[in-house]
DSSP file (Angstrom, degrees, kcal/mol; ACC not computed):
  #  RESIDUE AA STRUCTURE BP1 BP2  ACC     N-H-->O    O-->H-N    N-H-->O    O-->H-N    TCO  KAPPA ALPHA  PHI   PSI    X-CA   Y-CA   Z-CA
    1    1 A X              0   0    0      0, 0.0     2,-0.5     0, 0.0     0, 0.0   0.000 360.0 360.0 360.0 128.6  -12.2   18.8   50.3
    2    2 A X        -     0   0    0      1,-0.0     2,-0.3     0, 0.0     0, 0.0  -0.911 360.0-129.3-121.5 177.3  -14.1   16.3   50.7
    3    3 A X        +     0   0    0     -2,-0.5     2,-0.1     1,-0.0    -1,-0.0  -0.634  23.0 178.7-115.7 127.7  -14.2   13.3   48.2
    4    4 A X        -     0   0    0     -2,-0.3     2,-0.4     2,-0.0    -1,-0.0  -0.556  29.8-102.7-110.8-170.0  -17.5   11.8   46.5
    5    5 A X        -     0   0    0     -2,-0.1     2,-0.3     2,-0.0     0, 0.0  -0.979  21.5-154.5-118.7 152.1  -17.9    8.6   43.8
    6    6 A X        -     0   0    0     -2,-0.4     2,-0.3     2,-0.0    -2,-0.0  -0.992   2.8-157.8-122.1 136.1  -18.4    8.7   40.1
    7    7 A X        +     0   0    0     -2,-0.3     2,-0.4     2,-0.0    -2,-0.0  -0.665  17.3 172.7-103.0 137.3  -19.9    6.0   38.4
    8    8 A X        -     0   0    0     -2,-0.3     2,-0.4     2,-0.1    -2,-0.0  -0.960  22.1-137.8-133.3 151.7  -19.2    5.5   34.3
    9    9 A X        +     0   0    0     -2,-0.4     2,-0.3     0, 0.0    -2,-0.0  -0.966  29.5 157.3-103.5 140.0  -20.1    3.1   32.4
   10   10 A X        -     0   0    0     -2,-0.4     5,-0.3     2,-0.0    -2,-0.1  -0.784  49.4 -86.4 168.5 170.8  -18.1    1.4   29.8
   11   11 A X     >  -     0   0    0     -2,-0.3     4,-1.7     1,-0.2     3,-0.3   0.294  51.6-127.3 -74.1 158.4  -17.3   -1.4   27.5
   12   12 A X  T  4 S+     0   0    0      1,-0.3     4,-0.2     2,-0.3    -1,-0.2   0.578  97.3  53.9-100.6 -13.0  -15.0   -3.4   29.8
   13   13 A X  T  > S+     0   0    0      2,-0.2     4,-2.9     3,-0.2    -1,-0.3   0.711  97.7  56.7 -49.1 -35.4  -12.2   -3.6   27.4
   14   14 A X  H  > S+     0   0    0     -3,-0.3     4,-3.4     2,-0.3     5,-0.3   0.886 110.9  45.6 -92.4 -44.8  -11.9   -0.5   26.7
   15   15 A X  H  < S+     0   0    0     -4,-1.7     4,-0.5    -5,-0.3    -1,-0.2   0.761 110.8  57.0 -57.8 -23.3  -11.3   -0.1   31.0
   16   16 A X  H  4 S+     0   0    0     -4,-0.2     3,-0.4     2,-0.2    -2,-0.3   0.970 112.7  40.5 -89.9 -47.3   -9.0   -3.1   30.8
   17   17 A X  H >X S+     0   0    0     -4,-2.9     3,-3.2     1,-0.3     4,-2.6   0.975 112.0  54.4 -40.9 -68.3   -6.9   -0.9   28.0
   18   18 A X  H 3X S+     0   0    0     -4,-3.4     4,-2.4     1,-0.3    -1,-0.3   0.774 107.8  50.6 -48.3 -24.7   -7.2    2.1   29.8
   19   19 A X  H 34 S+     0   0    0     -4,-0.5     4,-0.4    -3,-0.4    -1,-0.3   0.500 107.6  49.8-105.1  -9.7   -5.8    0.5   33.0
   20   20 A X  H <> S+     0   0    0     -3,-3.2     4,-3.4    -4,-0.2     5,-0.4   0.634 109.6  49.1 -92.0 -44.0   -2.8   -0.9   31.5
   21   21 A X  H  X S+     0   0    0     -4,-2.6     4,-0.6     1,-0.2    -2,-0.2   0.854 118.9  49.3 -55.1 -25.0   -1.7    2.4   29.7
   22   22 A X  H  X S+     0   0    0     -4,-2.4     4,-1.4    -5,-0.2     3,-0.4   0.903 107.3  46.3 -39.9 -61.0   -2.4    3.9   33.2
   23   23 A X  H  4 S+     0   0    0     -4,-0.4    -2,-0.2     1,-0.3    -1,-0.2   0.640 105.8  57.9 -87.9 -15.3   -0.8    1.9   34.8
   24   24 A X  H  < S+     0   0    0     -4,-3.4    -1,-0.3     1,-0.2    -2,-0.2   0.771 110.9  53.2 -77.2 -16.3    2.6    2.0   32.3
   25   25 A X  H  < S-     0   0    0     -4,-0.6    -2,-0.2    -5,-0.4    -1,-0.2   0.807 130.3 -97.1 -79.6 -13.1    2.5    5.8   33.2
   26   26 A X  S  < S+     0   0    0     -4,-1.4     2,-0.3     1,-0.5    -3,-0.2   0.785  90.3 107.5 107.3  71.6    2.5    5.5   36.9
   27   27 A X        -     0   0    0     -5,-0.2    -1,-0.5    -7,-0.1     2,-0.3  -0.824  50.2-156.8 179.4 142.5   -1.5    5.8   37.3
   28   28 A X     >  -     0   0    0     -2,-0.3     4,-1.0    -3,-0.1     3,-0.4  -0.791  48.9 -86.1-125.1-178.9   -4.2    3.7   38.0
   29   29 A X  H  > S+     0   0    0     -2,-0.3     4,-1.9     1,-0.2     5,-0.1   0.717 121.3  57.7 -57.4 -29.7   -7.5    4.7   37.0
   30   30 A X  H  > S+     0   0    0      1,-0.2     4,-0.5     2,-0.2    -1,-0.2   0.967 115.9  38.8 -75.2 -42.0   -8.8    6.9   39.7
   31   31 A X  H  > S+     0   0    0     -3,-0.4     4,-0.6     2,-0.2    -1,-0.2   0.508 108.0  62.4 -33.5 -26.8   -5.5    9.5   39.3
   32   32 A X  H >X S+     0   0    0     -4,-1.0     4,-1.4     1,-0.2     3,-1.0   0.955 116.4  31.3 -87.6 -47.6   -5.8    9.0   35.5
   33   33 A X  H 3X S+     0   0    0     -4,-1.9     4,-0.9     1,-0.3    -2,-0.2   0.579 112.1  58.5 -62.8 -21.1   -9.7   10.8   35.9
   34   34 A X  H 3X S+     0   0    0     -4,-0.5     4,-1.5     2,-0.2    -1,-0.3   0.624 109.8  47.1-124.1 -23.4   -9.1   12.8   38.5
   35   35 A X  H <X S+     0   0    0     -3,-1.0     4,-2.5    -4,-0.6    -2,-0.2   0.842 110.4  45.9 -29.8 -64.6   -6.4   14.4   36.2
   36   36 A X  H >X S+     0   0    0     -4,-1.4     3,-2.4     2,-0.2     4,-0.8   0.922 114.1  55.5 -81.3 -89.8   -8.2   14.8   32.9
   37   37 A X  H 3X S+     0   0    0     -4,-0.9     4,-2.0     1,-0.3     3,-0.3   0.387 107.7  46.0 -65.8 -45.0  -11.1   16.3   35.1
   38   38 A X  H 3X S+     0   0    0     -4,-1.5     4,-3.7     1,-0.2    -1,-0.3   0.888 117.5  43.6 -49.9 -37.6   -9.0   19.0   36.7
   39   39 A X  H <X S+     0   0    0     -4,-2.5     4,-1.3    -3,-2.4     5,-0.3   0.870 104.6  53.8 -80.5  -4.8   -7.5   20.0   33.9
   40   40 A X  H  X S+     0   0    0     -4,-0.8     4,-1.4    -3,-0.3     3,-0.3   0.830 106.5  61.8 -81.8  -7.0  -10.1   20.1   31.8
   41   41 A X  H  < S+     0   0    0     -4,-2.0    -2,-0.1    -5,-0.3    -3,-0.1   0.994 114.2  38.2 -39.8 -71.6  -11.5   22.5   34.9
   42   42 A X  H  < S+     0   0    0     -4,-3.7    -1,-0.2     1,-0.2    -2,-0.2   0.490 116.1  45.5 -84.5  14.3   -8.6   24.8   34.1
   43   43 A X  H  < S-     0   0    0     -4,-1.3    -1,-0.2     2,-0.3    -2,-0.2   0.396 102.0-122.8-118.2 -16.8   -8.3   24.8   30.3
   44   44 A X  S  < S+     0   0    0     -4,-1.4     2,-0.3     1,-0.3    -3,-0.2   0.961  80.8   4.2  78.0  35.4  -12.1   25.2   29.9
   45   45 A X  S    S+     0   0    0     -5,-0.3    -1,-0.3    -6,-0.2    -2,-0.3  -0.980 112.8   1.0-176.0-151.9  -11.9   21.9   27.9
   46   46 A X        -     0   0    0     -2,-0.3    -6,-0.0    -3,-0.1   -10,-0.0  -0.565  65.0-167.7 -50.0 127.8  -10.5   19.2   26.5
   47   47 A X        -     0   0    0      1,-0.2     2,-0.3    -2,-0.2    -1,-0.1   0.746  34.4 -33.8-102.6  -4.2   -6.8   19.6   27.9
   48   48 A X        -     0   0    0      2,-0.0     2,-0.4     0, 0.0    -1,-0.2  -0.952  45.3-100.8 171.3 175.9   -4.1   17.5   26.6
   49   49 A X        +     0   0    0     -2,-0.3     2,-1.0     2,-0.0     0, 0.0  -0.974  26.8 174.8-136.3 109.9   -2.7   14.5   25.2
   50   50 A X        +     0   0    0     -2,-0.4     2,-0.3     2,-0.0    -2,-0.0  -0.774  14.8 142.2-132.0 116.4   -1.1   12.5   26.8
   51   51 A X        -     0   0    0     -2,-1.0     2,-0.2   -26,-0.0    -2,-0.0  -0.875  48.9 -89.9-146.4 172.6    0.1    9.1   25.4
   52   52 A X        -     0   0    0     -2,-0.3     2,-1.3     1,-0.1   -27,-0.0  -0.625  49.8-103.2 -85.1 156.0    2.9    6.5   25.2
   53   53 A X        -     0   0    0     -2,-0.2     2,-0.1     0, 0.0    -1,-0.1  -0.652  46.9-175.1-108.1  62.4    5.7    7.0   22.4
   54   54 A X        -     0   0    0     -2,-1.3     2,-0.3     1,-0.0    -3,-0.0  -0.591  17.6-142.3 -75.8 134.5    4.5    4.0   19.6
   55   55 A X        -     0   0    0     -2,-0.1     2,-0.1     1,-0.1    -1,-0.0  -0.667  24.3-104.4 -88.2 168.7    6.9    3.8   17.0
   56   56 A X    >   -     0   0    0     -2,-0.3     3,-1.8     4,-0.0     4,-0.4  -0.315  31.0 -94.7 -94.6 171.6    5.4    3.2   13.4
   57   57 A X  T >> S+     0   0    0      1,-0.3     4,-3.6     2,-0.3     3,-0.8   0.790 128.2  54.1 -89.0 -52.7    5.2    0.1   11.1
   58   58 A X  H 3> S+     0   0    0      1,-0.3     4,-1.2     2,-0.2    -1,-0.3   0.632 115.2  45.9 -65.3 -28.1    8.6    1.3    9.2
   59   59 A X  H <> S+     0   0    0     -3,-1.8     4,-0.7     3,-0.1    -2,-0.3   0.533 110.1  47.5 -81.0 -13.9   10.3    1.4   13.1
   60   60 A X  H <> S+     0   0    0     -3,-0.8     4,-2.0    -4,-0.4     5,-0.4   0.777 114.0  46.1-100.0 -31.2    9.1   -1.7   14.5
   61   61 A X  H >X S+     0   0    0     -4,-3.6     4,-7.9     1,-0.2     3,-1.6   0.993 116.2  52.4 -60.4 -47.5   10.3   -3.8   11.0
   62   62 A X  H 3X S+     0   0    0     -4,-1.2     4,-2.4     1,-0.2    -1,-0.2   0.865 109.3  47.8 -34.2 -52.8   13.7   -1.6   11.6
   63   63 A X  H 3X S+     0   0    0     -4,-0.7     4,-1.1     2,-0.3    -1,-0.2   0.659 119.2  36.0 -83.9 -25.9   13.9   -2.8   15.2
   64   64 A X  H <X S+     0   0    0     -4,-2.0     4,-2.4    -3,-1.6     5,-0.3   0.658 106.6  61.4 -99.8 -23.6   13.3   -6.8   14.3
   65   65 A X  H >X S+     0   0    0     -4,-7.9     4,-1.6    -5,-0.4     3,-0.8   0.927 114.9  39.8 -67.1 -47.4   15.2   -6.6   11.3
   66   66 A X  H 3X S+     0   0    0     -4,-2.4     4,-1.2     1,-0.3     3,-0.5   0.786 114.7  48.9 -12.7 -77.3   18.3   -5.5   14.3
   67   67 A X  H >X S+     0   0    0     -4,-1.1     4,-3.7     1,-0.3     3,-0.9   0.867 109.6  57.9 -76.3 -35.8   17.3   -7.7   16.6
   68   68 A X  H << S+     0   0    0     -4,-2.4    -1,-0.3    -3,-0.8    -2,-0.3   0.961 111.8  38.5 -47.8 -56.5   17.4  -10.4   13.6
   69   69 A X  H 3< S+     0   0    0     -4,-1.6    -1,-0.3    -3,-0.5    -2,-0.3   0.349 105.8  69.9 -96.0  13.8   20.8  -10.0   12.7
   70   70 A X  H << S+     0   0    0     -4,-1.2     2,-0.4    -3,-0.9    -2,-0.2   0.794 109.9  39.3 -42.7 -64.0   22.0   -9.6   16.5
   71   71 A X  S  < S+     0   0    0     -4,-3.7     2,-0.8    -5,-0.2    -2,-0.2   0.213  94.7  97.2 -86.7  32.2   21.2  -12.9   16.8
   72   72 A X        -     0   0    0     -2,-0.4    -3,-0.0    -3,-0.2    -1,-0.0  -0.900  59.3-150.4-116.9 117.2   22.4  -14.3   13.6
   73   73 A X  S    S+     0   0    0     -2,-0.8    -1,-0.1     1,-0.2     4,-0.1   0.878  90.7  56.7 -61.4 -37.2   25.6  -15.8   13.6
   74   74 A X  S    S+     0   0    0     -3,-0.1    -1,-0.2     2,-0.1     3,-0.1   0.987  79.0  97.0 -41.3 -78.9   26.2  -15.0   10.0
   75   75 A X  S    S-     0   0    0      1,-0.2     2,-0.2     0, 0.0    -5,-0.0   0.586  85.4-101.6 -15.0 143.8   25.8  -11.3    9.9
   76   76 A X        -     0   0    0      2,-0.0     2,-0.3     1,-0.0    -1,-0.2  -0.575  35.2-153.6 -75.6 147.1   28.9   -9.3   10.0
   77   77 A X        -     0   0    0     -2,-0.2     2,-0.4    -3,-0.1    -7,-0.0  -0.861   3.3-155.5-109.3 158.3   29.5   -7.7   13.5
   78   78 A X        -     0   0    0     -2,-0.3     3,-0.1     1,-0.1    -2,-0.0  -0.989  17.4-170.3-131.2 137.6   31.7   -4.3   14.1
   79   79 A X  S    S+     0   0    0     -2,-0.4     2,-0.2     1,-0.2    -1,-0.1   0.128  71.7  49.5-111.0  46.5   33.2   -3.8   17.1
   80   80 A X  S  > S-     0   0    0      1,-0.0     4,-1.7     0, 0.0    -1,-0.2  -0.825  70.8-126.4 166.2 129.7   33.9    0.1   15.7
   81   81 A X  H  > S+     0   0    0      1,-0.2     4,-0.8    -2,-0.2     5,-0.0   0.665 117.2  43.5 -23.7 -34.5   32.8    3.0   14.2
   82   82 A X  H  > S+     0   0    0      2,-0.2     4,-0.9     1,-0.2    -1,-0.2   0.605 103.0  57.8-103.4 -18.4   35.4    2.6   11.9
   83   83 A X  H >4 S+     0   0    0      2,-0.1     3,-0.6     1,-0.1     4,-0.3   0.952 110.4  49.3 -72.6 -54.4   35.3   -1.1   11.1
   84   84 A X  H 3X S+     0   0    0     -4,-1.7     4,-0.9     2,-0.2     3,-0.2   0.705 111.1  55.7 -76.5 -25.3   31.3   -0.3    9.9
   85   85 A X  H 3X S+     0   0    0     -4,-0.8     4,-1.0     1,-0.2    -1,-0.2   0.770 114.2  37.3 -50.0 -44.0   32.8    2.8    7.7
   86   86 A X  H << S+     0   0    0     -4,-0.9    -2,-0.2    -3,-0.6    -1,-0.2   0.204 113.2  52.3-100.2  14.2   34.9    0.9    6.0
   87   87 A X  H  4 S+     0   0    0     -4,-0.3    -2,-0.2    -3,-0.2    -3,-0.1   0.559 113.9  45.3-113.8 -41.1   33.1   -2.0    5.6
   88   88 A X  H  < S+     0   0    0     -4,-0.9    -2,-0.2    -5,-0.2    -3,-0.1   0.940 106.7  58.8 -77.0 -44.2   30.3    0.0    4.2
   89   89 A X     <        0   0    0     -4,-1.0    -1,-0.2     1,-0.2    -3,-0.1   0.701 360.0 360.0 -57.6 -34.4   32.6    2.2    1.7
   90   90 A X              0   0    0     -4,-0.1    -1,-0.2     0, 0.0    -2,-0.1   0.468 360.0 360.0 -72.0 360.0   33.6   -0.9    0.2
């Protein structure tokens, strides 16, 4: 096989994006292309979707209000299932 280059153009953000979400999957850019184009070879199209696991607006408040009352000296802590059962039942 032997290997040629392909030239794209585009807006240079959009490459700077692309090239960190590559590079959090374990790809850099030439792997990430050389991917989509073989499969879209063997699917006869567009092939897949392939993206990182964003949680939604209602998970991320979930996930600071946590981290908020980790670090709040007030809050009650449980160091048991069964402490936070009964705590809640009351």
């Amino acid at each position: 096989m032997s290997a040629t280059n392909l030239n794209i153009r585009t807006d240079k953000d959009v490459k700077e994006q692309a090239e960190q979400l590559f590079a959090e999957l374990g790809l850099n850019m030439t792997t990430a292309i050389n991917l989509f184009l073989r499969t879209a070879i063997r699917k006869h199209g567009i092939p897949f979707d392939l993206y990182l696991d964003v949680p939604n607006e209602t998970t991320v408040a979930a996930i600071e209000e946590g981290k908020k009352l980790l670090n709040d000296p007030s809050s009650p802590k449980y160091s048991s299932m069964e402490e936070l059962k009964a705590a809640l039942e009351s």
